[in-house]
Structures are given as C-alpha cells and as structure tokens.
C-alpha positions as CSV (number, residue, x, y, z in Angstrom):
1,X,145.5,13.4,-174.7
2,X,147.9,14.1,-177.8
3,X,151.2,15.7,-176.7
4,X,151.1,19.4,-176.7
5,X,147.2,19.8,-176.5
6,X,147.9,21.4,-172.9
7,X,150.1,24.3,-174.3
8,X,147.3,25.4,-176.5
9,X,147.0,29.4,-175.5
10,X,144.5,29.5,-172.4
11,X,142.3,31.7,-174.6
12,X,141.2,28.8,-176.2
13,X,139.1,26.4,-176.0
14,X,140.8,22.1,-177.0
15,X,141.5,22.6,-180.9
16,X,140.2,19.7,-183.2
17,X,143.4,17.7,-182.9
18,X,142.8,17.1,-179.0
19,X,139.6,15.2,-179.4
20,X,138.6,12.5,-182.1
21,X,135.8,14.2,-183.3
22,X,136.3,17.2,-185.1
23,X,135.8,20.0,-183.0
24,X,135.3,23.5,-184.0
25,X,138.3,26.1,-182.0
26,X,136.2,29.2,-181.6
27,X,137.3,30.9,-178.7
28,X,134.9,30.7,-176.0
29,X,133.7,33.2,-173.5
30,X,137.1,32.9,-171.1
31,X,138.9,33.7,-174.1
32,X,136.8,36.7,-175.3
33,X,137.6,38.4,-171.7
34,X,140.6,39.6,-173.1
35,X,139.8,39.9,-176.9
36,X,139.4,42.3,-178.6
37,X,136.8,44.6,-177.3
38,X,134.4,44.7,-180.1
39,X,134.7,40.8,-179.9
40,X,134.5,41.4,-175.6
41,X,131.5,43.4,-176.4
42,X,129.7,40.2,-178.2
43,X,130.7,38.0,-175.4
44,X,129.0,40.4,-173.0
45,X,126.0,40.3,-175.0
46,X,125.4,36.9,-175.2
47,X,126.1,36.9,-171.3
48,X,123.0,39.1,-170.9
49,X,121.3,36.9,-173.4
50,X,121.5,34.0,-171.3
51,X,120.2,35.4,-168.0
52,X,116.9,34.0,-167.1
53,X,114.8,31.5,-169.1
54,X,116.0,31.3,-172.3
55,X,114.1,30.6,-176.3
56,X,115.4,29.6,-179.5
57,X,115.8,32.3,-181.9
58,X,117.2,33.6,-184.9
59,X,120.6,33.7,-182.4
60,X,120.0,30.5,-180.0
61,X,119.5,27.3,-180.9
62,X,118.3,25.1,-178.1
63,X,118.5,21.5,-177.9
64,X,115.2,19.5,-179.2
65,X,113.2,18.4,-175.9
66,X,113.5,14.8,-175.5
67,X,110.8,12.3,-174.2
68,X,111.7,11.1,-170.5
69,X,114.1,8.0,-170.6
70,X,113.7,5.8,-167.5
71,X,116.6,7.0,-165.0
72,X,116.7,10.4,-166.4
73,X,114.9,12.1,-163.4
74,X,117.1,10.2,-161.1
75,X,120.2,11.4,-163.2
76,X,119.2,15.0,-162.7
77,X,118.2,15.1,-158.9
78,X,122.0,13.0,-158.7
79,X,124.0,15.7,-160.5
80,X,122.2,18.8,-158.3
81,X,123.2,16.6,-155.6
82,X,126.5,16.6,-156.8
83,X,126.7,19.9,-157.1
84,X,125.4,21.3,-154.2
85,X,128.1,18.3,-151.8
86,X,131.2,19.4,-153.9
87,X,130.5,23.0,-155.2
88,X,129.2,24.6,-152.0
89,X,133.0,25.8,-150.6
90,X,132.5,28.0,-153.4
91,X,129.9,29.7,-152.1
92,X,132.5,32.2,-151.1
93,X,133.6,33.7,-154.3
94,X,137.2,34.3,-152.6
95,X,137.6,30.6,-152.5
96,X,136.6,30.6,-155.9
97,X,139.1,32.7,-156.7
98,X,141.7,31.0,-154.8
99,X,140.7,28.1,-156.9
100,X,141.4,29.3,-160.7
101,X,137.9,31.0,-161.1
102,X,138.1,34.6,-162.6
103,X,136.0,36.6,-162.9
104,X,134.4,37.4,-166.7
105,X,134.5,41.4,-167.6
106,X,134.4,42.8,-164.2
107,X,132.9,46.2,-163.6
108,X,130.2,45.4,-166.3
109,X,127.3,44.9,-164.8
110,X,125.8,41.6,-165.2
111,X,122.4,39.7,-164.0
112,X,124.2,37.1,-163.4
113,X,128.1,37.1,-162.9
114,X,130.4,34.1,-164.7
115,X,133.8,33.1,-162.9
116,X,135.5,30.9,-165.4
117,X,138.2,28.2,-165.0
118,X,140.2,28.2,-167.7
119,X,141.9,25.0,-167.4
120,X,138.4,23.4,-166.4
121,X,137.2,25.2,-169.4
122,X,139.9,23.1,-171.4
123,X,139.0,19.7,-169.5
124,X,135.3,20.2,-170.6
125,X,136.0,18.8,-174.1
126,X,137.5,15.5,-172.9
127,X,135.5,14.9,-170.0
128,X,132.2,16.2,-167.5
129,X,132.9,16.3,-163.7
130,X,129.8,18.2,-162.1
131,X,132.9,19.5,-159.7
132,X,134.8,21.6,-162.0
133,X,132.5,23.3,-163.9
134,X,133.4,25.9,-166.6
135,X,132.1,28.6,-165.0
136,X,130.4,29.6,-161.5
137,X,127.5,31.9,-161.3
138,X,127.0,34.0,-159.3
139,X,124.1,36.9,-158.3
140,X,124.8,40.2,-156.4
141,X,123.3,42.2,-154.3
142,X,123.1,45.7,-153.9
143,X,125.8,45.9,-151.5
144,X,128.7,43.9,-153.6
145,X,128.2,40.7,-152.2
146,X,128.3,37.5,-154.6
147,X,126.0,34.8,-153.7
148,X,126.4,31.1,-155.9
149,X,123.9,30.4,-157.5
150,X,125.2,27.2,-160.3
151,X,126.9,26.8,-162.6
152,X,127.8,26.6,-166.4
153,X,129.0,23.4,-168.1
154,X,129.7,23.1,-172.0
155,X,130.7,21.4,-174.8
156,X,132.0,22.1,-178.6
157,X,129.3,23.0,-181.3
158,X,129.4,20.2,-183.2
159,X,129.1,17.3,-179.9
160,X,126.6,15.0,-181.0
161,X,123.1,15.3,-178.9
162,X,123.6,11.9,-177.7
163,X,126.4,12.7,-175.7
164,X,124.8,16.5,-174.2
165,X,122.0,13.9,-173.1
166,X,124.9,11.5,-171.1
167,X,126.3,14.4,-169.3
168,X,122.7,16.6,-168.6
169,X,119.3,14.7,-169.8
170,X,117.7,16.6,-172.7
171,X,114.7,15.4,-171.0
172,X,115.3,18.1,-168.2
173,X,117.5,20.4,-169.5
174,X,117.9,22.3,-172.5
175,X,121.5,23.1,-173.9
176,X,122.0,26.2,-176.1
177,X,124.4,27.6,-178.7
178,X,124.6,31.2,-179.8
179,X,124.4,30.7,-183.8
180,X,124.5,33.1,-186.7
181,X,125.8,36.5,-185.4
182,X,127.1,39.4,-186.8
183,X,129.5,41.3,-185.8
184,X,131.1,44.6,-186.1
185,X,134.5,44.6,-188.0
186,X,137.6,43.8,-185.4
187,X,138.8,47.3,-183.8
188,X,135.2,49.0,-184.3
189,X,133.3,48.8,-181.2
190,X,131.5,52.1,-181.8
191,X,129.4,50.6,-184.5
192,X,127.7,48.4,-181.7
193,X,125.7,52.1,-181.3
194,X,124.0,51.1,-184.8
195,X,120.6,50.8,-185.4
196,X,118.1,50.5,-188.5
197,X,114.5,50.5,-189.0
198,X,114.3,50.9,-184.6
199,X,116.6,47.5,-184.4
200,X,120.3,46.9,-183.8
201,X,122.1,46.2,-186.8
202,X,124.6,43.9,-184.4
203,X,124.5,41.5,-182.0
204,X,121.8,39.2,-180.3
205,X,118.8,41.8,-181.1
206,X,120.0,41.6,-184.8
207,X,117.6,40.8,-187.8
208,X,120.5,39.7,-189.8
209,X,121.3,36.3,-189.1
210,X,123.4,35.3,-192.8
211,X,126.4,36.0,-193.9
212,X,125.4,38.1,-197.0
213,X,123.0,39.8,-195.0
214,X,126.2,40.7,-192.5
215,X,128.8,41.4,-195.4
216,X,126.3,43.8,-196.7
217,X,126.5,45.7,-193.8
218,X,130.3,45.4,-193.5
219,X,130.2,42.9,-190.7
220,X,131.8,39.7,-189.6
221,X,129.6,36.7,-189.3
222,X,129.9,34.4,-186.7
223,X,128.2,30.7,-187.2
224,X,128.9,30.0,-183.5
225,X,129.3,32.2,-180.8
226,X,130.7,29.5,-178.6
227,X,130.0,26.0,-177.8
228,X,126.8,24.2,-176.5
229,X,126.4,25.7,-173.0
230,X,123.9,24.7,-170.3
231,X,123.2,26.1,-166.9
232,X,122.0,24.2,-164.0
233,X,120.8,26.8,-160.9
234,X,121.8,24.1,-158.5
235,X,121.8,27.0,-155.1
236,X,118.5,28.7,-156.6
237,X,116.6,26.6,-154.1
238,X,114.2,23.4,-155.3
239,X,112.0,24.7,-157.8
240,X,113.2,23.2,-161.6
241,X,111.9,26.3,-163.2
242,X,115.0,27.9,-161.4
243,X,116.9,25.3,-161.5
244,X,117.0,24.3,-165.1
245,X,116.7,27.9,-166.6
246,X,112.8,26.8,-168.0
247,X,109.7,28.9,-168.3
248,X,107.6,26.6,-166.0
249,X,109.6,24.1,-164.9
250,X,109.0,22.1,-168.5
251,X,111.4,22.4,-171.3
C-alpha cells in the first residue's frame, strides 16, 4: 500500500492512488451515514432497495449470470462455511460493536440493519477475507433484538467481473451496483417529497435515469451510488434462495 493511503478520511472509501487500477472514490454507504442528509436520505434508499431479492433496473445493474465453472459450487458452500466458523461471535451485535461495527442510520427503520466497519470497508479494495466483511446484517424483531443474518462484501465500480467471480462465483451469486440516480440538490432534503405523473421524481423509484433528464429537474446525477456490493445470508439457514438474495434459488 502507497504511504498515506490509510489517512484517507474514514468517510471514504481507498481513492484511485491506493490500488493499480483506477478506482472510482465515491463515498460509500459508511461514509453517507454522516453526509449530508439529502445525500443520507439516498443512502437509506438504496438500503431499502436492497432488502430481499433483488432485479436489474433502470437503478441496479446486476452482474451477468455466469455458466457453472468446475469448483464453483464447492467455492460457495466453502466461503458460507467460512462465514458461519469465524462470523458467528458476532451473532451478538454488542460484540459487533465492540469490534468496529456501527451501526448505519440508527432509529430509521430498516428490513434489514447494516453495521459497517469502516476500516474493513477500506481493506475491501486491496483484499477479500470472508472474516471482516464490510458490513454485518442483521434482522429485528419486534422486541429490539438484532439477530445476524450475513453479511455485505464489496468492491469499486469499475473491478473487472473476473475478479467479483474470484472472491464470490457469478455462477451463484449475483453482485449489484446502484447506477444512474438522481438526486436532490445538496441541503434540500424536502424535495425527496416530490412526485410527477404518480412517480417520484428522486431516488431508486425514479424514471429519470440521465443526466439531462436530472439537470432538467434541478438535480444531481449520480453514475454510481456506491461500489459493486453482494450479500451472502450465510445465518438465514440452508436454503440458497435465502442465502444468495435469488428469486428461486437460481440467479
């Protein structure tokens, strides 16, 4: 690692210098958690977005499903494996938190709940170590209590499918990015509210999805959200539709 890359502000994810690939420095969703809260209110959106199974969209590009490789099945069964050996002391979230894992926009209610490293968040660029995930995810129940349920690993936008294969099989899994948003302007939340012809004008529910279409509206358009994210359900029990976010168990 070049000198200095480590006291790049924790709001941010490795900047292009740190890795020999150019990499895009959009902040990612740690870094939106104290943003600025129309930009907080995009990050919670695309939160929501990504609870359950998800499809690409005019928002959400998803990586191309890939024909089985030989080992890949065996590569994916070894990684929940992983997983569940080093990742279950986390399953409680006070340990988590005693371990540098905050917790994304509390008091907003989420389906699913992201506590985020942000120094794992920063080794994700260089390297992938199923034990120190990005973020943990978590499910509560009615009565406050978190229960882990995986976790979230990613990668810059522009990271070559080759290497999302190496670290997750495309064969099982598919990554996503949240492309082509538009935003309100920095320091207007309110105009979230908006809506035209029964549609929000904003966000993840959006029509617009280029950026004359969102400087017409007096918006700021966003290529990409974040990086390439995946999700792996490793403590949702053994069926690969929950496991691998997937409609039926096939990507």
């Amino acid at each position: 690692m070049k000198p200095g890359c480590l006291t790049v502000a924790l709001f941010v994810l490795i900047p292009p210098a740190c890795r020999a690939q150019s990499h895009d420095s959009m902040p990612g969703m740690a870094g939106m958690s104290g943003a600025d809260s129309t930009d907080r209110h995009a990050a919670v959106a695309a939160d929501q977005a990504m609870s359950g199974p998800m499809i690409a969209d005019l928002h959400m590009v998803m990586t191309p499903h890939r024909a089985p490789a030989a080992g890949d099945s065996a590569r994916a069964a070894a990684l929940v494996a992983e997983m569940r050996r080093d990742l279950t002391r986390y399953q409680n979230v006070d340990s988590a938190i005693a371990n540098g894992y905050r917790q994304l926009f509390p008091g907003v209610p989420q389906p699913v709940y992201h506590f985020t490293n942000l120094f794992n968040a920063l080794g994700e660029r260089l390297r992938f170590d199923p034990a120190r995930p990005t973020s943990l995810l978590y499910a509560r129940d009615p009565s406050g209590r978190y229960s882990l349920v995986g976790a979230m690993y990613d990668d810059a936008p522009d990271t070559p499918l080759d290497e999302l294969d190496r670290r997750v099989p495309l064969s099982i899994a598919h990554w996503h990015r949240h492309v082509n948003w538009c935003l309100p302007p920095r320091g207007a939340p309110e105009r979230w509210r908006e809506m035209k012809d029964g549609r929000p004008v904003f966000g993840p529910k959006s029509p617009i999805a280029t950026a004359d279409a969102c400087a017409a509206v007096g918006g700021r358009f966003v290529p990409h959200l974040f990086g390439w994210m995946v999700h792996v359900n490793a403590f949702a029990g053994d069926d690969p539709s929950a496991i691998w976010q997937t409609a039926d168990g096939h990507p």
